[in-house]
N, C-alpha and C positions, 0 to 999 in steps of 0.2 A: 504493500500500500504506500502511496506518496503519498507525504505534508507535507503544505507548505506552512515555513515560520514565515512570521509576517512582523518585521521588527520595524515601526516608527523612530527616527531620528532626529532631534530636535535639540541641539544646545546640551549634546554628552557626550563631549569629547572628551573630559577624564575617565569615561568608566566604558564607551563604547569599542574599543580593542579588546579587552575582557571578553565584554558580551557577544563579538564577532567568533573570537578564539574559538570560546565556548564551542560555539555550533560546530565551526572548523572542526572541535576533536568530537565529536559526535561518531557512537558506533553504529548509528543505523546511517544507510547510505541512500534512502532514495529520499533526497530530502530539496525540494523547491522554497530557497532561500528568497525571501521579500521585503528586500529594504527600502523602507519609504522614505526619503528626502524631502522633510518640511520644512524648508528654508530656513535653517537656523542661522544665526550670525557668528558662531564660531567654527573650527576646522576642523568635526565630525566627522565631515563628508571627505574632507580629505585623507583622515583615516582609513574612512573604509576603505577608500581607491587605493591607496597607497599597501592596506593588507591583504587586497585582492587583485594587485597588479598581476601579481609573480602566478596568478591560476588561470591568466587568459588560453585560450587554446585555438585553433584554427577553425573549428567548430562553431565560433561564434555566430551571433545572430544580427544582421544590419539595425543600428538605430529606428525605434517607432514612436509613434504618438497615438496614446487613446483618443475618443471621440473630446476628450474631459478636460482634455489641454494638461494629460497628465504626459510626461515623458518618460521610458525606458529603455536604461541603458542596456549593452550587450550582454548577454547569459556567459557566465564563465564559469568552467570547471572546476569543482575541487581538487583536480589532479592534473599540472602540468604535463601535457602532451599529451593527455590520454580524450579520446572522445567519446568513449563509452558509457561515461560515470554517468550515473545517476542521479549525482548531488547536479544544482543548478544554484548561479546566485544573479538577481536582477535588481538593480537600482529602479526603481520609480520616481519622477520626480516631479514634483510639485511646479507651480510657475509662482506659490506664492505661501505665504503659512497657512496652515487649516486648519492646526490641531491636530489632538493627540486619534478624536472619535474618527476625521473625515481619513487621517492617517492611514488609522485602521481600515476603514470604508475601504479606501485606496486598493491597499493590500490585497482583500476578499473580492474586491471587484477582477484581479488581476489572476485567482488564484485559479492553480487546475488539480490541484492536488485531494485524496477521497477524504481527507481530514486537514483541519488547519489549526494554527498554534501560534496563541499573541508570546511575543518574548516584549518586553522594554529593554531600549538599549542602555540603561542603569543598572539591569542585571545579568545573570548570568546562569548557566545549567550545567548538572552535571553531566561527565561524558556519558553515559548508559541514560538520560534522560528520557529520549524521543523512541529509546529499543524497549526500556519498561515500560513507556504508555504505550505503544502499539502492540507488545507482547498482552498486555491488559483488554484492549480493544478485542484481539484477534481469539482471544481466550472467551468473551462473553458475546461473539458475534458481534461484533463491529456497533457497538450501543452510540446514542445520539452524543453522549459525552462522558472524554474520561478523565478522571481527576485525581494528581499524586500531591504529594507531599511535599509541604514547605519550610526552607529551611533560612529561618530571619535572620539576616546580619546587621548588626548585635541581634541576640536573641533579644528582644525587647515588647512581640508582639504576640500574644498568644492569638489572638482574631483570626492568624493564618493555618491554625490546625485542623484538622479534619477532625470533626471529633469521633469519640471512640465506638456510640451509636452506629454507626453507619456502615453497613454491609460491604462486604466486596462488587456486590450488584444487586440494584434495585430497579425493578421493573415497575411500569405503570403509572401515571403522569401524580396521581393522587399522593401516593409514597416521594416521587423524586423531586415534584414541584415543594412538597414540606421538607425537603431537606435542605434546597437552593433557598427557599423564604425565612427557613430559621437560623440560614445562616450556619448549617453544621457544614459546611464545604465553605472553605474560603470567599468570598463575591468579589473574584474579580476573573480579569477575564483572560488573565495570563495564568498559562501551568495546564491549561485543560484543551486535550485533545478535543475538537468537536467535529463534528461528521457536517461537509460541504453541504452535502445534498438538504440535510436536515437543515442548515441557517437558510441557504438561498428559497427552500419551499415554504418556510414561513416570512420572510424578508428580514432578516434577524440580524441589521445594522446598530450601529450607534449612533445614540444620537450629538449632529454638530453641536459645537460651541458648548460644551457641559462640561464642569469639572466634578470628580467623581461620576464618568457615568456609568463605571461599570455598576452604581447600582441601578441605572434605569436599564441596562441592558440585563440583568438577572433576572430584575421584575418582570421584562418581556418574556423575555426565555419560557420563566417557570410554568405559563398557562401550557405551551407548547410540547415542552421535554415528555420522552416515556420512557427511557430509559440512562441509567447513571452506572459507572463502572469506578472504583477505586483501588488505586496501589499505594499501599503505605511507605515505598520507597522514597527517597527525595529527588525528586526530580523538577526540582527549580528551589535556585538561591536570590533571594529578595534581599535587595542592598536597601534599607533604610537610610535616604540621602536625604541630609539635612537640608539641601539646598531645591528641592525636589518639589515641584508645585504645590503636592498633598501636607505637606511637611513646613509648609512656614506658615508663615502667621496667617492669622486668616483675612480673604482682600473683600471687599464689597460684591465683586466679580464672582468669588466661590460663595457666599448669603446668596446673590441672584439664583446659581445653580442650583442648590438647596433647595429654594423657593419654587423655581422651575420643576424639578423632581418631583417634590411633594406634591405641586398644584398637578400636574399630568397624571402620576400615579392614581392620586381622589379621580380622577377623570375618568380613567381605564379599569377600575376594579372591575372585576368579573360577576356578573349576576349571581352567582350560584355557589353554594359553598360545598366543600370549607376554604375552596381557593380563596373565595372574597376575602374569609376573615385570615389568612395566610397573609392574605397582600395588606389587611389593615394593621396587622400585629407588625409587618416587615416597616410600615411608612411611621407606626410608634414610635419604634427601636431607632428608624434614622433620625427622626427630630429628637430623639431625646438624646443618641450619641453625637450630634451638632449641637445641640444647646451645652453639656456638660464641654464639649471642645472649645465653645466660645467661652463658658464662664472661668473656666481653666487658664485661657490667655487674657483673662482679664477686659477682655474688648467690649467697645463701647458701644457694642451693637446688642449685646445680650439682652437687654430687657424690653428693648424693640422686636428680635425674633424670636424672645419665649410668645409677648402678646400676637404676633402674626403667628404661630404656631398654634395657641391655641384655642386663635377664633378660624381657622383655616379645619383643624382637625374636629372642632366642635358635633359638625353633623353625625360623625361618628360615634359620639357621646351614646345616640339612642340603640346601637348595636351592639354594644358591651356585652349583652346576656348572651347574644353566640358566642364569645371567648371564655377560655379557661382561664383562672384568677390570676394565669403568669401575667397571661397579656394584658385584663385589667388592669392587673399593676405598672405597665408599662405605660398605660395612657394614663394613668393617676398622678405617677411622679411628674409630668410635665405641668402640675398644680401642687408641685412640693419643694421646698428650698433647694437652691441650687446643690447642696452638699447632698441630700437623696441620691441627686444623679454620678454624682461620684462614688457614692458608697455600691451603688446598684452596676457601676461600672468595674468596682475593686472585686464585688462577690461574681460577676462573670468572667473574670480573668483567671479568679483563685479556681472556679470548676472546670474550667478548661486547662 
């Protein structure tokens, strides 16, 4: 089976040789390389070219352009002089920034491969990474997505663990949508083998201009998925970069995003439960782990979006009786001092 990775580039030129490497020492070999060139302003790009000079081969493929005014570069081999291999690596290139979602877009629009696989270019895999998820895939009949294990550097994140519930394979949208909504699989949208066929049949992009969105891309997912595959191996190492969009202080720009999340999610919930109340318990837990993030950093913004949070989530109020008393609780503390949401933050770190 081919994957293609699909790695966005954007202003990581200290950690983006790593993240290339990585791939480079990969022991599975049919591997369609996709690196997107978001017009950063420093010499990322130069890297790559520079680490991928020495693998051109005479096999190469003449310069093209999508309909999208996207550009790509030549396909070049992972193995000097040979034209056989199976690894491929394409630059894409942007005419302008888009982001980190349209990056992505990019990638999956370009892709041919029966599985694909977000990397960021601030991290890195190990080498058996891409042979364990497909050995997982091929072991439970090629499921819609499969998912290993991560390994935080600095350990400092437990949120990244698969928790210990969770089967080697779960069948059936009802099972695997509550394990993506409550969050026992990591939500993001690197680390996880997903099956082509299965995004493009339901149009299962990201959406532009979001930060954090791989939790709007989870929420879509979940009404969708029927089946989930899990290796407890590790196979993706997550660099916690202080300098890293998610990771600094919080800007006006990432409140809009939030606001935008939440307000679509109330929009989209599904008639029918228990998915609805899945998707109301999932949009609690995000405003209330943003509200404890803002009161954390002290920002001036906190007591403007507790009150936008909880005249926005209000209508939800009268649905409480379909949830079990977790999730009760989870919409209660958003009308409890800010210090709740931290203690309720320390007792889900300590079970995981």
């Amino acid at each position: 089976m081919k994957v293609s990775v699909i790695i966005p580039v954007y202003n990581t030129a200290p950690y983006i040789e790593r993240c290339l490497q990585s791939v480079l020492d990969q022991t599975y070999d049919n591997l369609e390389v996709l690196i997107v060139d978001d017009c950063g302003t420093d010499n990322s790009m130069q890297l790559v070219h520079m680490l991928l000079a020495g693998r051109t081969t005479a096999a190469d493929s003449p310069n093209t352009s999508d309909p999208q005014g996207t550009t790509s570069s030549p396909n070049t081999s992972d193995s000097p002089g040979t034209t056989s291999s199976a690894r491929t690596f394409t630059v894409l290139q942007h005419q302008e920034n888009r982001g980190l979602s349209e990056a992505r877009n990019t990638g999956l629009q370009a892709a041919t491969g029966d599985y694909v696989f977000f990397l960021d270019s601030d991290d890195q895999l190990p080498p058996k990474a891409i042979e364990n998820l497909i050995n997982t895939a091929t072991l439970y009949s090629h499921p819609h997505m499969v998912c290993g294990a991560v390994d935080v550097i600095p350990k400092s994140d437990p949120t990244q663990a698969i928790h210990e519930k969770v089967q080697a394979y779960t069948e059936g949208n009802k099972k695997v949508s509550r394990i993506l909504l409550t969050r026992q699989v990591p939500i993001i949208a690197c680390n996880k083998l997903l099956h082509r066929g299965f995004l493009i049949a339901h149009k299962l992009q990201f959406v532009k201009d979001l930060i954090h969105e791989d939790n709007m891309w989870t929420f879509h997912i979940a009404p969708h998925i029927q089946n989930l595959a899990v290796t407890r191996q590790i196979t993706y190492l997550y660099h916690i970069n202080k300098t890293g969009l998610t990771q600094e202080r919080i800007t006006t720009q990432r409140i809009d995003s939030i606001k935008t999340i939440i307000t679509r999610q109330m929009n989209e919930l599904a008639n029918t439960r228990p998915l609805r109340s899945l998707q109301e318990a999932y949009i609690f837990f995000t405003a209330g782990w943003f509200l404890e993030l803002l009161y954390s950093q002290k920002h001036h913004a906190y007591y403007q979006m507790r009150q936008w949070t909880r005249t926005t989530l209000r209508p939800l109020a009268r649905e409480l009786r379909y949830h079990p008393l977790k999730n009760r609780l989870l919409y209660r503390a958003l009308y409890m001092p800010p210090i709740v949401l931290q203690k309720a933050k320390r007792l889900r770190q300590k079970k995981l």
